[in-house]
N, C-alpha and C positions, 0 to 999 in steps of 0.2 A: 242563646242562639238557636236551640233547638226548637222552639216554636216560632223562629223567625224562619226555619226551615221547612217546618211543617206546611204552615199555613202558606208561603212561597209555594211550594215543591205541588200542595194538592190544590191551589187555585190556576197554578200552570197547566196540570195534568187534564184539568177540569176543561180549561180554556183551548187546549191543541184535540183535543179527541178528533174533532173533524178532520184536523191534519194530519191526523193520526192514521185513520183511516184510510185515507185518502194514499198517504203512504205505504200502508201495507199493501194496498191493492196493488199500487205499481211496483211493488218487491216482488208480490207473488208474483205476474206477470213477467216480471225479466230475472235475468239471470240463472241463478240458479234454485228459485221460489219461497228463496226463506224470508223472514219478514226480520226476526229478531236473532240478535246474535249472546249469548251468555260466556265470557271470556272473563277468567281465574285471575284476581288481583290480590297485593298484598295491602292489606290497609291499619285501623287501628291496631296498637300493640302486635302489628306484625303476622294480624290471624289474615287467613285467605277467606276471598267471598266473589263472589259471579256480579261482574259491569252489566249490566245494559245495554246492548246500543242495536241500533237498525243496523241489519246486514249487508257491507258492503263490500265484502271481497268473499273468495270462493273459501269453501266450507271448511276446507283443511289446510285454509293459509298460514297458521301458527306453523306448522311441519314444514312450508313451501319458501323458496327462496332466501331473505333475509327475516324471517320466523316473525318477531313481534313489533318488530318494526319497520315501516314505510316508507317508500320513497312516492316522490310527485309523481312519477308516470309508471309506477308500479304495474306490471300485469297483473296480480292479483286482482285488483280493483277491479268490481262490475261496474256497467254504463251510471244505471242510477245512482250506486256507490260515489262515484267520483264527485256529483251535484253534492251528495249528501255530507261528503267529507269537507269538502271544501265551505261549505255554509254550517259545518259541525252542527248540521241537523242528527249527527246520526246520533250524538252525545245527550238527545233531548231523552230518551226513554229512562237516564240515568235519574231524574227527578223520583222513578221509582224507588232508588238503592236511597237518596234522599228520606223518600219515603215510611222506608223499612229502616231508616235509621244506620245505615251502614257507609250513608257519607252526606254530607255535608254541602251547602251553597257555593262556601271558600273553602281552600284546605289544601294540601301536597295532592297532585294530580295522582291515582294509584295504578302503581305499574304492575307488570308479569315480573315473575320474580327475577327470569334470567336481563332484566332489562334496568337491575340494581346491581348487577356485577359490578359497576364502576363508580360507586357511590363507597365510600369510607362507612365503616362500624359504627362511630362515637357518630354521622350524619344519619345514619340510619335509625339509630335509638330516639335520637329529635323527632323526626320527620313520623316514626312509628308511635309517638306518643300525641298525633293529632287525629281527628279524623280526616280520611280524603276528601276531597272537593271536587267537583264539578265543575270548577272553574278556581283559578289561585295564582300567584305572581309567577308560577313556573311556565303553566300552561299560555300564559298574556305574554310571556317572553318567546315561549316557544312556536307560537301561533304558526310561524309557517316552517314547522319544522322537518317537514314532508320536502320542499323545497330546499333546504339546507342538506338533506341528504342525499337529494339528488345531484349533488355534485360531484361524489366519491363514489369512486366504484367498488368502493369498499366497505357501505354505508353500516354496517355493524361496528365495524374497527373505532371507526369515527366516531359513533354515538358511545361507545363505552366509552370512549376516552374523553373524550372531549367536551359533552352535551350532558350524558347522565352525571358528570360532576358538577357541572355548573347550575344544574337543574336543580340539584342536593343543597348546593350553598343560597342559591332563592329561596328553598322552601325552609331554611336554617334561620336566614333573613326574615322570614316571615312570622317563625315561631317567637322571635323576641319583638317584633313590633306587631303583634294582631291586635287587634281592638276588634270593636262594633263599626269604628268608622272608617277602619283598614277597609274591612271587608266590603263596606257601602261603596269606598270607591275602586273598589278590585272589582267589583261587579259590573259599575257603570266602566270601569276602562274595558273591560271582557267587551261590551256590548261595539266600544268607539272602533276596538282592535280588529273584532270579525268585521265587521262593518268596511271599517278602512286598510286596515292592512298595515298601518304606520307603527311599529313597534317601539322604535324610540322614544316615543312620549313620553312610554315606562320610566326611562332613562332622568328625563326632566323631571317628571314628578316626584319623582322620588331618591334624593339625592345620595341617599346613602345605599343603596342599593349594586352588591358587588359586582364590576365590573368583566366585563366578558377577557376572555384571554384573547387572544392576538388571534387566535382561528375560526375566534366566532362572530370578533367585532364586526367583521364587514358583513354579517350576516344580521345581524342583532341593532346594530349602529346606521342610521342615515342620513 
């Protein structure tokens, strides 16, 4: 897989440059003029390493409100942020961590550490023995997870409990069925998901796939 990654990861990199650009400029221009954001995840065998992404919320949001994670109408969010998050354009720079070999096409999405407090040991020892991904059945579940937290006004409480375990038992699910041809259609559903928004499909395709608890169903379920 690794040179299905490579040659992926630098004919992308290769192919957005103009958009690339094009997006730094209107970063620098709004907000608060950062282009790029470098944020501390845990990934292979549990060692830490700096994400990628375009910058879209203000500079010291880890410290601000609900810390590492977000809600739909977050004030954090800058104007151009908001476009970028929602078309998870901002997750395009990560083809470099690809790149540099520190993640992966498909794989456990890699989070800030305090954002595995609700993940089980013997889940985290799986999940640590893969590389991260870029896109993976957590992430295609999670798709509008920003959404789902804006319903709580307590959107940390929720995600510990409820979200970062269910996230764990996908990416658990995933370590015993990967293949080459997992991955083929984990990528093409990645693309149907942002695209459409229909997460259930997940559901259909893939039968054995564990089911949501009763707090996520109606979120997850349509």
């Amino acid at each position: 897989m690794r040179i299905i990654d490579l040659c992926v990861s630098l004919s992308v990199l290769i192919f957005l440059t103009p958009i690339f650009l094009l997006l730094s400029i209107a970063l620098r221009a709004t907000g608060e003029g950062e282009i790029l954001y470098f944020q501390r995840r845990i990934g292979l065998d549990g060692k830490a390493f700096s994400v990628i992404k375009f910058a879209t919320m203000l500079k010291d949001s880890p410290n601000l409100g609900t810390g590492t994670i977000t809600s739909k109408n977050d004030v954090r969010i800058l104007p151009v942020g908001r476009f970028l998050r929602k078309t998870k354009i901002n997750e395009l720079p990560q083809f470099c961590n690809i790149l540099a070999g520190q993640m992966s096409l498909i794989g456990p999405r890699p989070h800030a550490e305090q954002d595995l407090l609700g993940v089980s040991d013997n889940f985290l020892k799986i999940i640590f023995n893969m590389k991260p991904g870029l896109s993976g059945i957590g992430s295609i579940v999670f798709r509008n997870e920003e959404n789902i937290l804006n319903n709580f006004t307590d959107p940390r409480s929720f995600y510990d409990t409820h979200i970062a375990p269910y996230k764990a038992e996908l990416e658990v699910w995933y370590y015993y069925n990967r293949s080459i041809f997992l991955n083929i259609v984990l990528m093409l559903m990645t693309v149907y998901v942002v695209c459409s928004g229909k997460i259930s499909i997940v559901y259909k395709v893939f039968k054995s796939l564990p089911r949501p608890s009763k707090h996520l169903e109606k979120y997850l379920i349509n």
